[in-house]
NUVEXVEX-641999 format. One line per field, with one value per residue (C-alpha): residue number from 0; residue in three letters; z, x, y. Coordinates in nm, 4 decimals. Example, Ala and Ser with C-alpha at 12.3 -4.5 7.8 and 13.67 -1.06 7.14 Angstrom:
<pagus>
i c(0  1)
aa c(ALA  SER)
Z c(0.7800  0.7140)
X c(1.2300  1.3670)
Y c(-0.4500  -0.1060)
</pagus>
This chain:
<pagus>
i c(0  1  2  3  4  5  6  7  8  9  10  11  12  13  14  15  16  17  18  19  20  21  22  23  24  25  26  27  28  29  30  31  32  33  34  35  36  37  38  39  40  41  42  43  44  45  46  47  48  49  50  51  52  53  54  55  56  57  58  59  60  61  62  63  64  65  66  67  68  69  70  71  72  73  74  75  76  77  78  79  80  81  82  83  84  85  86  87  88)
aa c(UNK  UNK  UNK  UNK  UNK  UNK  UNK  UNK  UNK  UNK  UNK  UNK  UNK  UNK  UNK  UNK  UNK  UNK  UNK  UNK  UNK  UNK  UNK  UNK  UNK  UNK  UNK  UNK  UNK  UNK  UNK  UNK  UNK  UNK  UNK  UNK  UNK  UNK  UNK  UNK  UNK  UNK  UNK  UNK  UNK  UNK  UNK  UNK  UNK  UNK  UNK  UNK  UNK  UNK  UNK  UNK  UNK  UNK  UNK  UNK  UNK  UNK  UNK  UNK  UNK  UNK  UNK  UNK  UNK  UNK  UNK  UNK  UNK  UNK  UNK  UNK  UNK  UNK  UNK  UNK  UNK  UNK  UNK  UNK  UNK  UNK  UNK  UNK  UNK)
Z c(0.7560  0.8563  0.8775  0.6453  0.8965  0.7655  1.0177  0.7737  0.5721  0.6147  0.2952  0.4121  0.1559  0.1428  -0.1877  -0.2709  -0.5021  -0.5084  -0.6178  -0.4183  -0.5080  -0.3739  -0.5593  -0.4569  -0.5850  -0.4356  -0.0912  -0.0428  -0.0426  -0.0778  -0.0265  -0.2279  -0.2903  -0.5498  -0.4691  -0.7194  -0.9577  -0.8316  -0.6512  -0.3330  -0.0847  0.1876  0.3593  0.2631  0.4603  0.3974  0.2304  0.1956  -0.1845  -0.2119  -0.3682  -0.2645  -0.0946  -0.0091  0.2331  0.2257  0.5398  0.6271  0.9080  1.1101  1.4498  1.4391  1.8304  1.6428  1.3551  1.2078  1.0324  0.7732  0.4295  0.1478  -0.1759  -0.3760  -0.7295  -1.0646  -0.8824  -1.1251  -1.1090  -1.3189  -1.2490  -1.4538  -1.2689  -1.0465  -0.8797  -0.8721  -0.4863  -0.2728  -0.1611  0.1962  0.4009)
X c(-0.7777  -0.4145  -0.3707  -0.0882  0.2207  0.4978  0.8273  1.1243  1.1821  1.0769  1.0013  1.0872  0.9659  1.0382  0.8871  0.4911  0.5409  0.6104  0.4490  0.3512  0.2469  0.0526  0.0896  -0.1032  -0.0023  -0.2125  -0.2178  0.0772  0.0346  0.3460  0.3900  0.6789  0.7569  0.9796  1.3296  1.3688  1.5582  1.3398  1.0678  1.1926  1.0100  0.8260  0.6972  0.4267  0.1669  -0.0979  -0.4285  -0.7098  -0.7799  -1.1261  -1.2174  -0.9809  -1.0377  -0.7606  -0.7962  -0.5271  -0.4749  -0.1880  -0.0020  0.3052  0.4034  0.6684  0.6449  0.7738  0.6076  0.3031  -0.0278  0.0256  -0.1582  -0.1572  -0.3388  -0.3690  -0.4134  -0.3193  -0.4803  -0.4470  -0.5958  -0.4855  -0.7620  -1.0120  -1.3375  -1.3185  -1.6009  -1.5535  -1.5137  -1.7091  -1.5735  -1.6617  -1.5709)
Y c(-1.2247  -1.1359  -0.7181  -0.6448  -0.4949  -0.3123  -0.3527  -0.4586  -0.1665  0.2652  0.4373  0.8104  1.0611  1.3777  1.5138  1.5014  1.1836  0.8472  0.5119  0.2453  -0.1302  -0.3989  -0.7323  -1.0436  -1.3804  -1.6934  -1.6225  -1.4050  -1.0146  -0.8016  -0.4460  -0.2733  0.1210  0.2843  0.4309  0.6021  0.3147  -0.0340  -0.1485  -0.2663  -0.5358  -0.3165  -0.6321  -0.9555  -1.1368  -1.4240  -1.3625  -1.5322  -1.5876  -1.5193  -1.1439  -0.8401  -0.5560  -0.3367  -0.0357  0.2331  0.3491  0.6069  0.7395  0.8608  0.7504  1.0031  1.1974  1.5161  1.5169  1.7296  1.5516  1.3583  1.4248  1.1720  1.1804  0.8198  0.9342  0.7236  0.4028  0.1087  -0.2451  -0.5445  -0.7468  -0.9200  -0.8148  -0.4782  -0.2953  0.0564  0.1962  0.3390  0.6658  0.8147  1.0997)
</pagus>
């Protein structure tokens, strides 16, 4: 399966919120984030269309920057079947 690579659009955020959506329809997977007003396109790829899984992964490739800490809370699935995850450390 095709990684899902953001390069068309930055979401800087400054605060300790903000909401983030993943939206698959068929085989096409789009990431978008809220500004504020809208959800706004961060970038899409090809999926297969068998079961999802979706790993959150999160980083900074900022030279100057510190660590980056991010907390997913509020999740939400619109599915009709979902297996709850599997949470390791």
């Amino acid at each position: 399966m095709a990684g899902f690579q953001v390069t068309t659009e930055v979401a800087v955020k400054a605060d300790t919120g903000g909401k983030l959506r993943l939206v698959r329809s068929g085989s096409k997977l789009t990431g978008l984030f809220h500004n504020g007003s809208m959800f706004v396109p961060l970038g899409n790829t090809t999926v297969l269309t068998n079961a999802a899984r979706f790993v959150l992964v999160v980083g900074s490739n900022y030279a100057g920057g510190g660590a980056v800490h991010v907390a997913f809370d509020n999740f939400k699935v619109n599915a009709t079947t979902t297996c709850p995850p599997q949470l390791r450390h």
